[in-house]
N, C-alpha and C positions, 0 to 999 in steps of 0.2 A: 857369092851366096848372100842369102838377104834372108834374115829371120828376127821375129820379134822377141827381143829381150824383155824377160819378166821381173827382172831384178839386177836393174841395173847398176855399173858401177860411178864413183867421183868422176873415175874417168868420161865417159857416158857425160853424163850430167855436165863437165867442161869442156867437150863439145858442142851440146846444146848450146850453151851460155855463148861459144866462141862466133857460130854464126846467127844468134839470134841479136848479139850486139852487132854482127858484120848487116844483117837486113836491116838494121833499124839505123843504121849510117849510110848505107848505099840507097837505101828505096826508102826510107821514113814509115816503116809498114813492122808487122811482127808482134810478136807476145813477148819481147823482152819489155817492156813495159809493167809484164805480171811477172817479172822473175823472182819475187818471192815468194809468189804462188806457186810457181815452179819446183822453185828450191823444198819447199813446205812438202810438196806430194811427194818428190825424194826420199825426203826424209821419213815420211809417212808409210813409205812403199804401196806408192798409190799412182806410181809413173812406169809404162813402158815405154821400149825403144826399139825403132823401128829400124836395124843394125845390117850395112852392105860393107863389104871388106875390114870391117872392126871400126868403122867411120857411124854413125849415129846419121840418121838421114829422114827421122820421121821420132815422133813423141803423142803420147796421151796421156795427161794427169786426169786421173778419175776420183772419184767417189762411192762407194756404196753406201747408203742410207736400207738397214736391213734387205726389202729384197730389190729395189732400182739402186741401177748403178748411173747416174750422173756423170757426165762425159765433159769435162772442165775446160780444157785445152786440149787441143787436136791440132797438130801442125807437122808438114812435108815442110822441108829446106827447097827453095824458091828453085831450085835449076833443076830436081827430081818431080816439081808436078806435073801432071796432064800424062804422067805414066801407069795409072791404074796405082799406084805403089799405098797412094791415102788410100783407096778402099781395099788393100790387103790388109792396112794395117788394122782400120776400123774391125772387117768382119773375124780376123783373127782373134782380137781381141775380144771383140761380143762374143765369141765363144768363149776363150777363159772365164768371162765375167756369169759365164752361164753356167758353168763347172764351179763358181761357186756360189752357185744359187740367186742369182740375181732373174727375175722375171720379166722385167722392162729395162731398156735405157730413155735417159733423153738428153738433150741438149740444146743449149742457148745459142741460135745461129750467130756468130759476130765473126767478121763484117755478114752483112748480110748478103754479099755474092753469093756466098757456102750456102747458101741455101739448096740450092738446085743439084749439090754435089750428096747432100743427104735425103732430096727426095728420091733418087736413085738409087743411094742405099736401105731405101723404104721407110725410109722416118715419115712420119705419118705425123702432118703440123697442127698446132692447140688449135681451139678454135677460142680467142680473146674475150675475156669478161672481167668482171671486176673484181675478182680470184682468181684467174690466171692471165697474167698482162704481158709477162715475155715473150720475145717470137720462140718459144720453145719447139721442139719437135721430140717425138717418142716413136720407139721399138719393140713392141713386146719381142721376147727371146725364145717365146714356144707357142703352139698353135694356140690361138685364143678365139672366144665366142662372137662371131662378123656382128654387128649392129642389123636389128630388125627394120627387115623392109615389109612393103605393103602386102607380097605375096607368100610371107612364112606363114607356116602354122607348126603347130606342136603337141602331141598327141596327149602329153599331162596337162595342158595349157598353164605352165610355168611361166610367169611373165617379170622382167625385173627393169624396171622403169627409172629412169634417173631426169633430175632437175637441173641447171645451173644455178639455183639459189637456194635460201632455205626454206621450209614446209610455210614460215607465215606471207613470203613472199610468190609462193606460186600454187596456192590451191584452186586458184580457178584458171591455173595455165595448164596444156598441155604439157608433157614429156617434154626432155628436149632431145632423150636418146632411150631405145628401148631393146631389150633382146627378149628370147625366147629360151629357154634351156633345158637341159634334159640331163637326169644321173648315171653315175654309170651303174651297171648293176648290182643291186642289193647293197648300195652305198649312199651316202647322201654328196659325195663326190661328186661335182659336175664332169658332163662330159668334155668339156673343155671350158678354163675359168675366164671371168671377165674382168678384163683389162682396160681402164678408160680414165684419161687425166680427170680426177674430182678433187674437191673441198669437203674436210670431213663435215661439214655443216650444212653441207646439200640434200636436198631431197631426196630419199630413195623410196620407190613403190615395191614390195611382191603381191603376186599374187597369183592364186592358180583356178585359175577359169571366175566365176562370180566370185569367189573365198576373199578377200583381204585378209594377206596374210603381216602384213607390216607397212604404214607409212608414218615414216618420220626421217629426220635426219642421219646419215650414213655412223657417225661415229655412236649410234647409240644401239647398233645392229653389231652384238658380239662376235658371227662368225662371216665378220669382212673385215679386211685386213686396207686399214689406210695407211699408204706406205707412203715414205718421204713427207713426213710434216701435211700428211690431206693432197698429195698431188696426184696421186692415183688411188683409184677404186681396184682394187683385186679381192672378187668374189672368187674364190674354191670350193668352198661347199656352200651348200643351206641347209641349216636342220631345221 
């Protein structure tokens, strides 16, 4: 039987430690390296365990920052990969983290092989500027507003425009990402919210049809919620 431990025990946790010292003596590879990091989300209760006959065979120390949960450490024991068992453990988890209210994940690929094992799991990778420089990748956790292509329209013509820099550095650039959206009804509730790695210092446009309805930078727009220190834009409503 194989189920993910939400709280886990000493025990637990001296398994980890026992073969992430044995990777790091056999192969020179591994997160014992971070094992105070390790020890720290322990303690934090911000570590599951990815648990097969009471043997510990998989870990993720997390973070929530209000509503993303940040995904720190993620490791399978070396002779259990290439069984599916990392991405049980992953989408298991994204759910818990979504049960308590987190709307996006992301994570910092390292090493950067893992890359290709979370575009699979649909992480969806940053696009690099001079605000966000890590090879991060992101998940939103509930259905979110797709990015405006050339052939949307939208019957209020609600339009919500974003920049990668701030208002004095790009008024005579185009967008660099745009949607369309729509309420639900007789609410100011979008019909589904938008989700996109920002800087609370960037650029945001509204506006619906000719109207400007707001341009200036994202943090000074009351009902948008800059989550994790400006790394995500999450719009729910607009009033």
């Amino acid at each position: 039987m194989i189920e993910l431990v939400l709280n886990p025990t000493n025990t637990h946790l001296h398994q980890i430690e026992t073969w992430l010292i044995d990777e790091r003596n056999q192969y020179n590879e591994g997160f014992y390296c971070n094992w105070n990091n390790v020890s720290n989300h322990f303690d934090n209760k911000e570590l599951f365990c990815l648990v097969e006959h009471e043997q510990v065979i998989g870990f993720v120390c997390w973070r929530i920052y209000e509503k993303t949960v940040h995904l720190e450490i993620v490791e399978i024991m070396r002779p259990k990969r290439g069984s599916g068992l990392g991405r049980m453990m992953v989408e298991e988890s994204l759910e818990v983290f979504k049960k308590k209210g987190a709307l996006v994940a992301d994570i910092e690929c390292s090493p950067a092989e893992s890359e290709p094992v979370w575009r699979k799991l649909g992480f969806i990778a940053y696009q690099k500027n001079e605000y966000i420089t890590n090879p991060t990748k992101f998940k939103p956790l509930i259905p979110y507003q797709e990015l405006l292509t050339d052939s949307d329209t939208n019957s209020n013509g609600l339009k919500v425009e974003l920049w990668n820099g701030e208002p004095w550095e790009t008024r005579k650039l185009p967008p660099n990402w745009s949607w369309v959206v729509s309420y639900k009804t007789n609410t100011k509730e979008l019909e589904q919210p938008i989700i996109y790695p920002a800087n609370h210092n960037w650029r945001i446009r509204l506006s619906q049809g000719e109207k400007m309805l707001y341009d200036e930078k994202i943090k000074h727009r009351k009902d948008v919620d800059t989550i994790h220190f400006g790394s995500f834009l999450i719009i729910r409503e607009i009033a």
